[in-house]
C-alpha positions in Angstrom: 0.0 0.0 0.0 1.5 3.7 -0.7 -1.6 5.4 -0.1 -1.4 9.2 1.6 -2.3 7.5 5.2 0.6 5.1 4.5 3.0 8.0 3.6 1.7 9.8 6.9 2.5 6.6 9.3 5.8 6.1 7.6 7.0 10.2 8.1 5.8 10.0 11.9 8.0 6.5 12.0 11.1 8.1 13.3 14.6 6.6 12.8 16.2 5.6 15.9 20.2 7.1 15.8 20.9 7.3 19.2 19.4 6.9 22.9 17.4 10.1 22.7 18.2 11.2 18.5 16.0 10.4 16.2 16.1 11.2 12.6 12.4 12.0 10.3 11.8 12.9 6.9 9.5 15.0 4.9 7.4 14.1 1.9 8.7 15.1 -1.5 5.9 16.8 -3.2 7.1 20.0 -3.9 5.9 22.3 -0.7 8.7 25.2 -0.2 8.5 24.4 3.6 7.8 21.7 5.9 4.2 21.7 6.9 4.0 22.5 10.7 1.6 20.0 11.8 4.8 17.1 10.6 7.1 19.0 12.9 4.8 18.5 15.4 3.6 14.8 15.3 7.1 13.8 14.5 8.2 15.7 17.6 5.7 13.9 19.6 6.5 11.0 18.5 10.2 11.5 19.1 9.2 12.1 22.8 7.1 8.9 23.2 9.5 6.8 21.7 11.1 7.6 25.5 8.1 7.4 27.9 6.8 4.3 29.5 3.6 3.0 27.7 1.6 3.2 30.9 1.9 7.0 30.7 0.4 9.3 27.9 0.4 12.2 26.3 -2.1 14.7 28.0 -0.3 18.7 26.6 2.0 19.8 24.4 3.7 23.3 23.9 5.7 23.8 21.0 7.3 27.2 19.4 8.2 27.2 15.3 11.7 29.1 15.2 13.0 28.7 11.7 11.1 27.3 8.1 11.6 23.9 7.8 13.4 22.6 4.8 11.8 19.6 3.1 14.7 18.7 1.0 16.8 17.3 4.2 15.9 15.0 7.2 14.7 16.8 10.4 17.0 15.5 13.8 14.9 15.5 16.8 16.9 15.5 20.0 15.1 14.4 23.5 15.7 16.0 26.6 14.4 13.5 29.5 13.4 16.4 32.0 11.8 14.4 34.4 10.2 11.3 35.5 8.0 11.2 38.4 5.6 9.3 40.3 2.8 10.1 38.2 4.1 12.6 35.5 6.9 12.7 33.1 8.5 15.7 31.1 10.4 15.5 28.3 11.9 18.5 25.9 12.0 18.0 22.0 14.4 20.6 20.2 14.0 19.8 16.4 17.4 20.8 13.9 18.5 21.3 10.7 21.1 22.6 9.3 22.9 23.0 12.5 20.1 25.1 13.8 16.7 24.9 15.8 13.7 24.7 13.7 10.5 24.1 16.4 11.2 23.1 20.2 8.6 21.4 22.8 7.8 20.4 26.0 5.6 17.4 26.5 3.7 16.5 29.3 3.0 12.5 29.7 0.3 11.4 32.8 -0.6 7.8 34.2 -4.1 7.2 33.6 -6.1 8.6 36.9 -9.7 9.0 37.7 -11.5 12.1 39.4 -14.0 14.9 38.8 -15.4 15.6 34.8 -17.1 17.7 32.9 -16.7 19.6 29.4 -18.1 21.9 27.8 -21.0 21.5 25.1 -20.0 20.7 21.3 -21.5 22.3 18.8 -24.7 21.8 17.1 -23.9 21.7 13.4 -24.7 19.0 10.7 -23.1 15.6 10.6 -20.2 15.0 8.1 -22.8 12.4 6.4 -24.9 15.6 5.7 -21.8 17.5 4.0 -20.4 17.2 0.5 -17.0 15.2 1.0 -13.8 16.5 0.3 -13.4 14.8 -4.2 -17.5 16.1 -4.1 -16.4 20.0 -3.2 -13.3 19.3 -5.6 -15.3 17.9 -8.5 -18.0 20.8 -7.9 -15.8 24.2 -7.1 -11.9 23.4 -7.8 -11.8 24.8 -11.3 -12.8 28.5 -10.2 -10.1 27.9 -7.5 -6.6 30.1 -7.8 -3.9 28.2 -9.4 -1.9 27.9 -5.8 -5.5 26.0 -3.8 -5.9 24.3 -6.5 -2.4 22.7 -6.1 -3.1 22.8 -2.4 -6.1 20.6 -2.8 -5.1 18.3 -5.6 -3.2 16.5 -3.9 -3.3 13.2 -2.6 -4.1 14.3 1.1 -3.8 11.7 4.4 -6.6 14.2 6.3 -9.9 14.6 4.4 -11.5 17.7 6.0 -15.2 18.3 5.6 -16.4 21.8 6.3 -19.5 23.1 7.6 -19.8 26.3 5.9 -17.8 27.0 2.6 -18.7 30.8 2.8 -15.0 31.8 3.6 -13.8 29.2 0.8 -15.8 31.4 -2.0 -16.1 35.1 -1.1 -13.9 37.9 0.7 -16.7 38.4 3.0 -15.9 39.2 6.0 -17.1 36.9 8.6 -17.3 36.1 12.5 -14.0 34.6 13.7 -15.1 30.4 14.3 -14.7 27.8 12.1 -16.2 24.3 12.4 -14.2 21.5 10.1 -15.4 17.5 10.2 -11.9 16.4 10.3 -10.2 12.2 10.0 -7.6 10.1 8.7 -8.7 8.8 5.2 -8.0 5.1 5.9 -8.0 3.0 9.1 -5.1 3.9 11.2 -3.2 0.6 12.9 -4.6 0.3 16.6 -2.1 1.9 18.7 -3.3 5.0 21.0 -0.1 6.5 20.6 -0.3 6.6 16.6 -4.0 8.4 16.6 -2.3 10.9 19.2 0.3 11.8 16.8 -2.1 11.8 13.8 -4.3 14.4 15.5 -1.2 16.4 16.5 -0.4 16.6 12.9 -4.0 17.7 11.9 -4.5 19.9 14.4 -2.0 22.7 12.8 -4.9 22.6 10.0 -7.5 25.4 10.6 -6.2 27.3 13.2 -4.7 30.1 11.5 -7.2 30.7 8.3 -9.5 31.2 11.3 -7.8 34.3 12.6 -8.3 35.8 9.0 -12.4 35.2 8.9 -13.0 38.9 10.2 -10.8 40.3 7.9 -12.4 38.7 4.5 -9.2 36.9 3.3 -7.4 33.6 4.1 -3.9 32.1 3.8 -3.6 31.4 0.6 -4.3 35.5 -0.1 -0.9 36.5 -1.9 -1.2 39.9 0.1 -0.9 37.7 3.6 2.4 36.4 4.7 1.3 33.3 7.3 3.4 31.0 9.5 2.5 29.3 12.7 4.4 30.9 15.5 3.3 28.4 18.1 1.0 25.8 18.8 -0.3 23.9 21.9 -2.5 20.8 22.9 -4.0 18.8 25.5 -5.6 15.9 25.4 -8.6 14.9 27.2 -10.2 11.8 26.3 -9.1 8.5 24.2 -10.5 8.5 20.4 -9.5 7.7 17.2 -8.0 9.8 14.5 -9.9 7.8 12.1 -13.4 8.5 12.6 -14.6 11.9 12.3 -14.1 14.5 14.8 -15.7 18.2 14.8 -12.4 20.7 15.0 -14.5 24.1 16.2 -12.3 26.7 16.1 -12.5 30.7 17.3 -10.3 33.3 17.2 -9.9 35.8 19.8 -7.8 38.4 18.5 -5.6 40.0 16.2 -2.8 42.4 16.4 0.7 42.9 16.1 0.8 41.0 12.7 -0.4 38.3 14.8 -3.8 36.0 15.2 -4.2 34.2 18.3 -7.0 31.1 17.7 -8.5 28.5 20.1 -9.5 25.2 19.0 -11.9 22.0 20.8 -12.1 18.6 18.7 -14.8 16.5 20.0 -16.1 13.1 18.8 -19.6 12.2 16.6 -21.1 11.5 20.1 -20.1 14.8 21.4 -17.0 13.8 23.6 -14.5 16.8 24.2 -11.6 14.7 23.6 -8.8 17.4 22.9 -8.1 21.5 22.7 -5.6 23.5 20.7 -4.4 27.0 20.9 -2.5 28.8 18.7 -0.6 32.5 17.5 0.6 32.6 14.0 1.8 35.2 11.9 -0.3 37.1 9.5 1.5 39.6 8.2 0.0 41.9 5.1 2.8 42.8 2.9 3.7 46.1 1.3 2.2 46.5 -2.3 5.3 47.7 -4.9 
């Protein structure tokens, strides 16, 4: 099999070089930069590969430094901070070229019980009552701009499914949320760890366009400069990256050049089962 999802459990397959170096590659289809979400799973993974499997993944806190470069691998070097009796820290500091590219802490927990409660998802139609992803392609993707069209025609291991295709269409300006159906396009293998990393690499999706709702353009706008700046997650509750899971995203400001957006991802049953936050940089470049 060498289908996208294949390609995406390979990349997030780290080499082993060392005790606590590990070595990851990017896909070679042409992007000018390494998509940030990749950094991120590959990171995670990089940091589970040195925590006990009785103790998972419950926040992450990552910063992008530097573009990454898709030509070359990506060196991921684990600091083991700290194991404790119920928690364990570990640092990620990703390199290339000699330099720092994205760094993160990570936050692993034995499983515990206590208090719960979450807040409400979203009422919005079921991805069964949505056009799929080749539908939307099929129907709108030759009025697209040359550059989402390349964006979209390709071969992608996340089929997103969103609610509203207002923003998609128009420079209207709208309010700043989002709501996006979001899973892996094939079965994943069953190992909790893999679906964690999946959703780590999906989650850099969305975020950002969101910040630019208000202001009636997106990323792909040749006037916007965009780039994550940094990007954080916890997780909540088991699931599965490869059934569908509402990504309901707002953003709560901009300024500075920067957008600052919030995100919940909660299963068909209404299960809160992770949150995202991120700032990224949307910059409107000079004209002339």
């Amino acid at each position: 099999m060498n289908t996208a999802v294949d390609k995406l459990v390979r990349i997030l397959d780290l080499e082993t070089l060392e005790h606590n170096l590990f070595r990851g590659r990017s896909p070679q289809v042409g992007w000018q930069r390494v998509f940030g979400g990749q950094v991120i799973g590959q990171a995670l993974v990089a940091a589970s590969r040195t925590v006990v499997e009785d103790r998972h993944i419950h926040s992450l806190h990552g910063y992008f430094m530097r573009p990454g470069d898709p030509s070359v691998p990506i060196i991921y070097e684990v600091d083991r901070i700290r194991d404790g009796g119920s928690f364990t820290t570990r640092r990620v500091v990703a390199i290339q070229h000699g330099e720092a590219i994205f760094s993160m802490s990570a936050s692993f927990q034995v499983i515990e019980e206590g208090l719960e409660h979450q807040i409400e998802m979203p009422d919005v139609p079921k991805p069964d009552e949505l056009p799929s992803e080749q539908e939307l392609k099929e129907k709108f993707l030759s009025m697209a701009p040359d550059n989402v069209k390349q964006y979209w025609q390709r071969e992608r291991p996340i089929e997103l499914r969103p609610v509203d295709l207002t923003h998609y269409f128009s420079d209207k300006a709208l309010p700043p949320r989002q709501y996006l159906w979001v899973r892996a396009t094939e079965t994943l293998p069953d190992d909790e760890r893999i679906h964690q990393c999946v959703l780590a690499y999906a989650s850099d999706m969305a975020l950002l366009d969101t910040s630019l709702f208000p202001h009636g353009t997106s990323v792909f706008s040749p006037s916007i400069q965009a780039a994550s700046l940094d990007h954080a997650m916890w997780f909540h509750r088991p699931f599965r990256a490869d059934d569908w899971l509402l990504y309901a995203t707002d953003s709560v400001s901009t300024s500075g050049s920067r957008g600052m957006s919030r995100g919940s991802l909660f299963t068909m049953d209404g299960q809160l089962v992770a949150s995202t936050a991120q700032e990224g940089l949307i910059r409107v470049r000079k004209k002339g």
